[in-house]
Each structure stands twice: as C-alpha cells, then as structure tokens.
C-alpha positions, -999 to +999 in steps of 0.1 A: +823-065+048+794-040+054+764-060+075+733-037+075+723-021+109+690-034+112+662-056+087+646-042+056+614-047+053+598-064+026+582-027+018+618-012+016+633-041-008+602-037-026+606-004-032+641+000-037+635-034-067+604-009-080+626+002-111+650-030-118+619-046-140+629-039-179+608-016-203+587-036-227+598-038-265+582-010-289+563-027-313+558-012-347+533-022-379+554-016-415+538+002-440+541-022-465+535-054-459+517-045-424+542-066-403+545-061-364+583-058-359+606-041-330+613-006-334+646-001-351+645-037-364+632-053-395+609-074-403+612-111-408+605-110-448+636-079-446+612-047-448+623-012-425+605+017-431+585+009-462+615-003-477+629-039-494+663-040-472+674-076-473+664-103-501+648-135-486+641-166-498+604-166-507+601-192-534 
C-alpha cells in the first residue's frame, strides 16, 4: 500500500479538489410558452424548441 512521504497541506488538497466541484445546469427559456427548462430537456407541460413533443394532461 503506497503511504505518502510527507503531509499535504490543506493548500495542496485544496488545490488538487479545485476542479472535482460539478458544472452548474444550463438553463434555458422556450420560445413558446416561456418556460425555464435544462438544456437538451423539455419542459414540464412537453415543449422543446418551440415545439408540442409530449401530450400532457391539462384538463
């Protein structure tokens, strides 16, 4: 088992953690019905790109 040679400061871990931290989610607005959604997703009421992709429920 490898045991490290000497302590890492809390600078060092800190750096080396610098990039682990995921990306926030894109957020876009559809056209339509002006919706914030995820990028490459639809929107809750089915829309993508302008467009009617899914029939929901709206009575």
């Amino acid at each position: 088992m490898a045991v490290q040679k000497s302590k890492v400061t809390r600078s060092r871990r800190g750096m080396r953690r610098s990039h682990d931290s995921l990306p926030k989610a894109a957020i876009s607005t559809d056209e339509t019905t002006g919706e914030r959604h995820r990028r490459h997703h639809m929107t809750p009421d089915g829309f993508h790109k302008g467009r009617q992709i899914v029939q929901g429920d709206n009575d």
